[in-house]
N, C-alpha and C positions, 0 to 999 in steps of 0.2 A: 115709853109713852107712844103712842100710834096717833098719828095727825093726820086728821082726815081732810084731806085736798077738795076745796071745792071745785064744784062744776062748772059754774060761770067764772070767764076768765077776767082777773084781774089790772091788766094792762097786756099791750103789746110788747114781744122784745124787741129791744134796742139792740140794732146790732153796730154800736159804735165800734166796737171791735173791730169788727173786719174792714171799717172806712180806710186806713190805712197802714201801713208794714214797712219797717226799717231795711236797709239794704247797707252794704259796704260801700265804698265810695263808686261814684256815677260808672266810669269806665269798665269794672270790672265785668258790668251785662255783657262785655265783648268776648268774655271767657265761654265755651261751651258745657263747662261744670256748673257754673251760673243758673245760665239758663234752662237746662236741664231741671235745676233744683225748682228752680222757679215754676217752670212746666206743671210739678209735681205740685207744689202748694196750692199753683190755682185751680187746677184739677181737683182738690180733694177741700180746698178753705176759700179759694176766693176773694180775693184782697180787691179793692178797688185804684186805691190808690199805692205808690210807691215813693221812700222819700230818703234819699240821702244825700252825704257831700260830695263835693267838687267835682259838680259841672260845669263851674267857672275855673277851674284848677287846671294846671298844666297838664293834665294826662288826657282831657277830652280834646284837647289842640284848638278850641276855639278862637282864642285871641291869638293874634299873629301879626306883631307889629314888623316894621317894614320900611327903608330907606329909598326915597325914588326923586330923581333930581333933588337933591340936597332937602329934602323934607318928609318926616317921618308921619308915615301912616300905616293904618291897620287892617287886614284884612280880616274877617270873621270866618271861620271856616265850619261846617257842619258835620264834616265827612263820616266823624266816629259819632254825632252828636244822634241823627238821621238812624244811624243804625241800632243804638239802640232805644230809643224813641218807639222805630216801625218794632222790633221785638218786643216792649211794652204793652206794646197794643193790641201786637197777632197773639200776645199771651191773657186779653183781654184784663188790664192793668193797665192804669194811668199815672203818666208823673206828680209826685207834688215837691215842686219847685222849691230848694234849698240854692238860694243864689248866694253864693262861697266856693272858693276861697278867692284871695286874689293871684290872678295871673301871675308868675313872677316879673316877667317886664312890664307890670302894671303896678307895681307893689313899692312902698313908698322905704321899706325895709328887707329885714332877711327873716324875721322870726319865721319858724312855721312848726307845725303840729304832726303828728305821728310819723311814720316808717318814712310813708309816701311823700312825706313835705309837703303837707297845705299849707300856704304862707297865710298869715294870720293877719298881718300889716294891712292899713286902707291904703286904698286904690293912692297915688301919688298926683293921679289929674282925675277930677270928681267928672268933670265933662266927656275923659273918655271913659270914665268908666259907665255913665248912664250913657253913652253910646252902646257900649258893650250889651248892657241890659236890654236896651230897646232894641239892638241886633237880634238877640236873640230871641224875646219875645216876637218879634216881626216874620222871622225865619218861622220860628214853630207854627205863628198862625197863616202863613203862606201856605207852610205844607200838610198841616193836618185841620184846617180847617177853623173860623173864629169862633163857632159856638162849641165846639171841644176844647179848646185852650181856656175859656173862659171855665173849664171846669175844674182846671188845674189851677189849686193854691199857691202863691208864690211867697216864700219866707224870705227875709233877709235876713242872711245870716246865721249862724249856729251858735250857742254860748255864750253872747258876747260879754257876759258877765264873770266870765271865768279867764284871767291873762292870757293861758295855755290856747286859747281860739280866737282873742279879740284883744294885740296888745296894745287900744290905744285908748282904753278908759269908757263910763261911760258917753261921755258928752261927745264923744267921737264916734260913737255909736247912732248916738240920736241927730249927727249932722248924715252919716252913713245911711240911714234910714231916710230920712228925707229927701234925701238927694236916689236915692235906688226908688223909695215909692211912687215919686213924683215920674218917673222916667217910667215907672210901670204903664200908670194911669194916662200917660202921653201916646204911647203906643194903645191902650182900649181903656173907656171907661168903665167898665163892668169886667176887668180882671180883678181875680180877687188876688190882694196883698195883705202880707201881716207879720207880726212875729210878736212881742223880741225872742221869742225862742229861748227861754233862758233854761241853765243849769239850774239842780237843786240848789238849795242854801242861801238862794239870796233872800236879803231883806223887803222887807215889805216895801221898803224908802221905792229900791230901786224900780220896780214894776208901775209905781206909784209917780215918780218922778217921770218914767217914759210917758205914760200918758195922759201927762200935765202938758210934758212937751210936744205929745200931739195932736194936742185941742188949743194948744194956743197957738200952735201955728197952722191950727186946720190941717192938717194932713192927712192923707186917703188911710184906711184901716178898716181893712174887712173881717179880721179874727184875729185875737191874741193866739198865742203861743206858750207852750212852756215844757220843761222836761221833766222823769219824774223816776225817782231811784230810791231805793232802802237799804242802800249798804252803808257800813263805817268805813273808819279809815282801812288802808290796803297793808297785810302782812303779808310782803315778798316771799316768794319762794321760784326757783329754778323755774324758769317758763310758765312761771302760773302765779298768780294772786289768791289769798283767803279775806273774805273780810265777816266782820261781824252784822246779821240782818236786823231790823227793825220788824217787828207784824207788817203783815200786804195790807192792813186797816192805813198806815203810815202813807201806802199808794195812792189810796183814796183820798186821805187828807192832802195831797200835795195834787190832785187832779180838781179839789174843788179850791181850794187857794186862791186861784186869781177871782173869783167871784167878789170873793169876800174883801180880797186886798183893793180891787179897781172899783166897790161899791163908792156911788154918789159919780160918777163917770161915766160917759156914752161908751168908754170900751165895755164896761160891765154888761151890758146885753148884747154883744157881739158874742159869736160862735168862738167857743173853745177847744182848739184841737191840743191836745196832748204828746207832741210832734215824736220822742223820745220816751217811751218807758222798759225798764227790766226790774228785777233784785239790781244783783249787781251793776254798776256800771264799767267793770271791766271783760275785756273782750278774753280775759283766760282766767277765768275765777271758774271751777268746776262745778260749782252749785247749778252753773246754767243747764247743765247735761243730766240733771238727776231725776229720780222720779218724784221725791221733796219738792223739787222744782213745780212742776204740774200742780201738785195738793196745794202749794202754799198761793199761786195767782190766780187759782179756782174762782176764790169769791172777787177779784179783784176784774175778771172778765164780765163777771154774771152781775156786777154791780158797778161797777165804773160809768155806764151810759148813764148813771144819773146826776153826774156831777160832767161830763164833759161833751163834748159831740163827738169825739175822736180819739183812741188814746191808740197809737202805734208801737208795737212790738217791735223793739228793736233785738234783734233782726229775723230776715227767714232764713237765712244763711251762713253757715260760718265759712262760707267764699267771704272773706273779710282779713285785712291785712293793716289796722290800725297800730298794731304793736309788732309788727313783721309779720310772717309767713309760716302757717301752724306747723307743729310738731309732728302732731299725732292726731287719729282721729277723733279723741275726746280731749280737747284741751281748754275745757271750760269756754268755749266759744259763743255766742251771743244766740246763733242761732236755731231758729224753731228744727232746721234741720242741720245733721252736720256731715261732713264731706262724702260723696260719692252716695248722697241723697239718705244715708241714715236716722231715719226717724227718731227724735228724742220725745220722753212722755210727753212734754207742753207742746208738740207738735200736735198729740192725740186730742190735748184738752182740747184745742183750737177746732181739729176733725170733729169733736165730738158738738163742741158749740155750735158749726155749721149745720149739725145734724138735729137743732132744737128747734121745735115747733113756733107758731109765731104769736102764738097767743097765753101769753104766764098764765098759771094757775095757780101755785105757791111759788115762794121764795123764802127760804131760811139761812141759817149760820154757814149748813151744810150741804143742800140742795137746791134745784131749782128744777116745777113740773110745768111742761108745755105743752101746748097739744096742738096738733096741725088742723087746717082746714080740713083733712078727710077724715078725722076722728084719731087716728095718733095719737098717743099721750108720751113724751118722753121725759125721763128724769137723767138729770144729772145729781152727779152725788159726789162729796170727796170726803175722804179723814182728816182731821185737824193737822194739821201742820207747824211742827212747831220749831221755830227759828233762834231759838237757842241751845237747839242741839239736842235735846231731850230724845230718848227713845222711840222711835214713831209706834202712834198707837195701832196696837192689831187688831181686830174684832170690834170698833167702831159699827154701832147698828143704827139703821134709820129703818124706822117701819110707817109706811104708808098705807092709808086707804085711800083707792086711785078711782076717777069717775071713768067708766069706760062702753063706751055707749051712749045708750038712751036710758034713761034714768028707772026704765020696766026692762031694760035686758037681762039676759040669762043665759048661760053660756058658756063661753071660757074665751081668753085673750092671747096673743102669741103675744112671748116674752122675750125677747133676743137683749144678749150683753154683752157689752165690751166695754174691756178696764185694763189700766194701767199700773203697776204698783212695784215697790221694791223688787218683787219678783215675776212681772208680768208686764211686756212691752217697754222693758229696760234693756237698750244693747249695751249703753256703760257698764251695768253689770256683767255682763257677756263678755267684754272688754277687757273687766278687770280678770276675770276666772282663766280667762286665757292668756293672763300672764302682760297686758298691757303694750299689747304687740306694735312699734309705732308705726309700720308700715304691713299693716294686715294682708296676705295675697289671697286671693280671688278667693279661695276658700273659705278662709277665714271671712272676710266681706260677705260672704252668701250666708256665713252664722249668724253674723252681724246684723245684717238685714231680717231675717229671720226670727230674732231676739225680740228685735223693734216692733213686732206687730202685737198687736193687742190681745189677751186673750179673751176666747168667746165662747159665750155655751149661751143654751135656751134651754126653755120649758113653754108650760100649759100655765096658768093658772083660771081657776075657776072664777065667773061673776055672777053676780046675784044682787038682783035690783040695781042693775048698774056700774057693780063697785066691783074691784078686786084687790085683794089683802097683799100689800109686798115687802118682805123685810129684806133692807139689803144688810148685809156684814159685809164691812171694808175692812181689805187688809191694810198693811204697812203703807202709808203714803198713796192710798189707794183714790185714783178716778176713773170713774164706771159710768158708761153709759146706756142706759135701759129705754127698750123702745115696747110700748107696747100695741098692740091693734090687736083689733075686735074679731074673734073669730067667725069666719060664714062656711059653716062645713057644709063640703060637696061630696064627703063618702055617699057612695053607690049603696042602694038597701040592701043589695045582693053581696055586699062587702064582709066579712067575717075575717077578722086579724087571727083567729084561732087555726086557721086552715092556711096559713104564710107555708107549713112546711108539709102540705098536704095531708095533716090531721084532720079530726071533725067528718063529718057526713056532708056528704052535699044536699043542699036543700036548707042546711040550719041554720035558723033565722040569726042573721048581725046581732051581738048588743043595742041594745039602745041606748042610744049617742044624745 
């Protein structure tokens, strides 16, 4: 069946997408691989925001308590805080404020959370810890100025519904929060605060009970939070995790959730950011690296902005050390990109979403057509994706009738494409063919690189009355991105293609074009 796209456009796109993008914890910006990778994302996707853990954590060195005539005090220190902050910025990227974990000489315990040891334990004195807060927010708006800071969200906390990041229950959560929000809004009234940032799975009680406890005791809250994931449980294997998916529709359902859950409540019309999303939630489950990957969060990109204001991809980079220090350069890592800046497909998706016009004109199961303020029409397209393992489908067609022009043109349209698929803009593939090499040398890394780019080809297609006919075939796990514009031919009259090899007469009138 051919579905004919109309011409007036039916809403704008939302680009909640790009509001914000996961990172490995705060310090690692100080890495040069880092930032480089980073370089590269905002050069070609553009992220606004940035947001991960422990910038309260022992590795950024902020907290620094201190013994001086028999009485202990703290000094704040910014030195590594400043630096990558000013890198954030020169790479036009703003923080969003994840305040976690606790200091360890602030920390009321020992627990703590992955390689690096975020201690999980609340603060042990609540007074210096909203000191700590208000240092910190005070320092940032000192040096980069108060109406930039005020643009930066501040979350308390990460998980805290999950032991493994928050081991003191909820109600220790909900005194955590009031005691950090209230220390926000002391330093400015118009920073925005929020969270509770929760993990999948939790009940409805719990989301429900936070913000019972923040309306009865008043409490500042300027956007809920939440995370959002489709995996099952984890089947181990050597340096790597498998788990079983749920549909990306499961994404969706868990991004419009708090709506529904916080209904009859002032938090229910606050902004919803989606602080945390992938498949998987582990950082070496290989699905993340695939080109299944891209097909399967297609619709989950192109549809997500209508259930949340935000939903961030965790991560752009597998610069990331929650379970130690990678292996290899595909070790199912989180990130859009993975080491020594190799492009993975859902890197392209993301390239490719930046490359859509701002104005919808369809939206289906399979595609989405936009078209730019100068006349642009681009389609996005993907194959079904399916998450139980099933055969990816090959030869997948979507046939379009596209408006292109003015509704009397005539003519023909340049066609340019680039797609992703099992066998196109896959360097895992490449990866595996070459024998899974864990430490690739230069050579191999310039294949590598090589693999990851998209494949591209063009044509002509003809329009008439405005329209032109386009069938795309998708391969295997295939995402394609088709741009089209209108042609304005400037061949010369005196032009004749027959005479390229100095055949033909001189004098012999051109075709007509």
């Amino acid at each position: 069946m051919r579905i004919d796209v109309p011409r007036q456009p039916t809403a704008r796109l939302c680009d909640a997408w790009r509001h914000c993008v996961g990172t490995g914890r705060f310090d690692l910006a100080l890495r040069r691989d880092y930032q480089d990778s980073l370089a590269l994302v905002q050069r070609e996707i553009g992220f606004r925001h940035i947001r991960g853990h422990g910038l309260l954590s022992d590795g950024t060195g902020i907290h620094q308590p201190y013994e001086h005539a028999g009485e202990r005090r703290v000094r704040h220190a910014f030195t590594y805080v400043d630096q990558i902050v000013d890198a954030y910025l020169d790479l036009g990227i703003e923080p969003f404020l994840e305040l976690g974990f606790t200091p360890s000489q602030l920390a009321s315990g020992e627990d703590t959370v992955f390689w690096w040891k975020g201690n999980i334990t609340p603060p042990r004195d609540e007074a210096e810890w909203a000191d700590l807060v208000r240092g910190v927010l005070r320092h940032l708006i000192d040096r980069y100025g108060l109406d930039q800071v005020r643009r930066w969200p501040v979350e308390v906390w990460n998980e805290p519904n999950l032991e493994g990041f928050w081991s003191a229950g909820q109600d220790a959560y909900h005194r955590l929060y009031e005691v950090t929000s209230t220390a926000v809004k002391e330093v400015d009234a118009e920073l925005q605060v929020g969270g509770p940032s929760l993990a999948p799975g939790y009940r409805d009680e719990w989301i429900r009970r936070f913000a019972d406890f923040v309306e009865t005791r008043d409490l500042p809250i300027d956007f809920v939070s939440r995370h959002a994931y489709s995996s099952g449980p984890v089947q181990p294997v050597p340096f790597g995790a498998h788990q079983t998916l749920m549909p990306a529709s499961a994404l969706l359902e868990q991004f419009g959730a708090p709506k529904r859950q916080l209904a009859g409540s002032r938090l229910a019309e606050l902004p919803l950011h989606i602080t945390e999303f992938n498949s998987s939630y582990r950082p070496d489950n290989p699905i993340h690296d695939t080109a299944f990957h891209a097909a399967y969060l297609a619709p989950v990109l192109v549809n997500g902005g209508d259930l949340a204001d935000s939903f961030s991809y965790w991560t752009f980079s597998d610069v990331f050390e929650e379970v130690g220090i990678p292996t290899a350069p595909f070790h199912g890592g989180f990130g859009l990109l993975a080491h020594r800046q190799i492009k993975k497909p859902t890197y392209h998706l993301y390239t490719f979403m930046a490359e859509m016009g701002e104005q919808i004109l369809a939206r289906g199961e399979d595609h989405l057509v936009t078209r730019h303020e100068d006349g642009r029409v681009t389609v996005l397209a993907w194959a079904p994706a399916d998450p139980t393992g099933g055969a990816p489908v090959e030869g997948h067609t979507l046939r379009l009738t596209l408006p292109v022009g003015t509704p009397e043109a005539r003519g023909s349209a340049y066609v340019r494409r680039r797609s992703v698929s099992e066998d196109a803009g896959n360097a895992r593939a490449a990866w595996i063919e070459m024998g899974r090499p864990l430490a690739p040398d230069t050579r191999r890394l310039d294949a590598l690189h090589e693999a990851a780019e998209p494949a591209r080809s063009h044509h002509a297609v003809p329009v008439t009355a405005g329209r032109a006919e386009i069938d795309l075939v998708l391969a295997r796990n295939e995402v394609t991105l088709l741009e089209l514009t209108p042609v304005v031919d400037e061949t010369p009259k005196w032009w004749n293609e027959e005479r390229l090899f100095g055949l033909g007469e001189e004098g012999t009138d051109a075709p007509a074009t």
